[in-house]
C-alpha positions as CSV (number, residue, x, y, z in Angstrom):
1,X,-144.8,65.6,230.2
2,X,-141.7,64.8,228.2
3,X,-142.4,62.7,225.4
4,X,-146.5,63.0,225.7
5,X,-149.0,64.9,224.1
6,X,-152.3,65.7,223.7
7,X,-154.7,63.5,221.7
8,X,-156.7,66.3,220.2
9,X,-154.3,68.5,218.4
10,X,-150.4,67.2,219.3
11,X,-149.3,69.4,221.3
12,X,-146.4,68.5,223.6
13,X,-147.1,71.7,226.3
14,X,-148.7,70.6,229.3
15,X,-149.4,71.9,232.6
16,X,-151.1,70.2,235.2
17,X,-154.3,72.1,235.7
18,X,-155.0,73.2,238.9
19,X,-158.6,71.8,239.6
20,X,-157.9,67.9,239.4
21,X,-155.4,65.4,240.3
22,X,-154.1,63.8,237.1
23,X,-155.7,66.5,235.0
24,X,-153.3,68.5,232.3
25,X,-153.9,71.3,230.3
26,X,-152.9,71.8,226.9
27,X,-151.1,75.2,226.5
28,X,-151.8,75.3,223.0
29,X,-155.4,74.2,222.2
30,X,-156.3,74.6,226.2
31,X,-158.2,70.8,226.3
32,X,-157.9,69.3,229.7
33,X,-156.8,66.0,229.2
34,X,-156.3,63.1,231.9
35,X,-152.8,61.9,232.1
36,X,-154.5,58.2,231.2
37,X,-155.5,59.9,227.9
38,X,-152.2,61.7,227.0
39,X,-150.6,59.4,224.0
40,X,-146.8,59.3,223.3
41,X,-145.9,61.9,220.2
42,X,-144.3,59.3,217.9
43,X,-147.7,57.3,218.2
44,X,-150.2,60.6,217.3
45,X,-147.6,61.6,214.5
46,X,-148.3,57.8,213.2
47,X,-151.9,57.8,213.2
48,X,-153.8,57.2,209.8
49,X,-155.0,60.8,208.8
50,X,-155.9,62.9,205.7
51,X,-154.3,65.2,203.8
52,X,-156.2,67.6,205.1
53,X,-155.9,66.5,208.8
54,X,-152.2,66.6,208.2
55,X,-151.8,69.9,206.8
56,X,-153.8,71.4,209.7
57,X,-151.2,69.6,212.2
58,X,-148.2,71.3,210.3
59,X,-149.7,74.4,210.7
60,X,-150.3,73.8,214.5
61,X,-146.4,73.1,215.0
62,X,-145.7,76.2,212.9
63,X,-147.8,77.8,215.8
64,X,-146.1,75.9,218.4
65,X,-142.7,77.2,217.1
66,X,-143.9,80.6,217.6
67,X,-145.0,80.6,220.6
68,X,-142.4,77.4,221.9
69,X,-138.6,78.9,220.4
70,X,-137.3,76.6,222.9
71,X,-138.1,73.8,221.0
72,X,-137.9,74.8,217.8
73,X,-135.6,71.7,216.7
74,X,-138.0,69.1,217.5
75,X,-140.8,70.4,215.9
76,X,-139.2,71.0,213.0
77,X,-137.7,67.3,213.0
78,X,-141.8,67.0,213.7
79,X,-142.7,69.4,210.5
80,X,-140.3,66.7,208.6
81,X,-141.8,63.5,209.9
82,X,-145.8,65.3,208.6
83,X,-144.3,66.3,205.2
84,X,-142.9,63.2,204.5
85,X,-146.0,61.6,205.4
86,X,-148.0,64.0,203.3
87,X,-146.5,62.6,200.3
88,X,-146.9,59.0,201.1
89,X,-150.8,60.1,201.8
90,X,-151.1,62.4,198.5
């Protein structure tokens, strides 16, 4: 889902789970989400959040980056976006 994610911890690797029409699976924190509840990524990186709810979302794409080389780019342009908003929060 190019340009989605999930609304529970960000993550941009979904795969349509095989029990439900319209039903995806995140690869990372394995919620099954309905594609009516994905949200675009620049919108969840926006949300109001704390410190400490931003800081828990770096360390997530630092995860994703692991286990996601192919897309390391993006989630470090990601990594940026969160730091930059950690100081404007701190």
């Amino acid at each position: 889902m190019d340009g989605l994610c999930c609304p529970k911890c960000g993550g941009e690797k979904l795969c349509h789970y095989g029990g439900a029409i319209g039903v995806y699976e995140c690869t990372l924190c394995g919620s099954n989400v309905d594609q009516h509840d994905l949200i675009p990524t620049e919108q969840f990186l926006e949300q109001d959040m704390s410190v400490k709810e931003i800081r828990a979302l770096i360390d997530i794409k630092l995860d994703m980056m692991l286990l996601f080389p192919e897309d390391k780019q993006a989630l470090i342009d990601d990594i940026m976006k969160l730091r930059s908003r950690l100081i404007e929060v701190a």
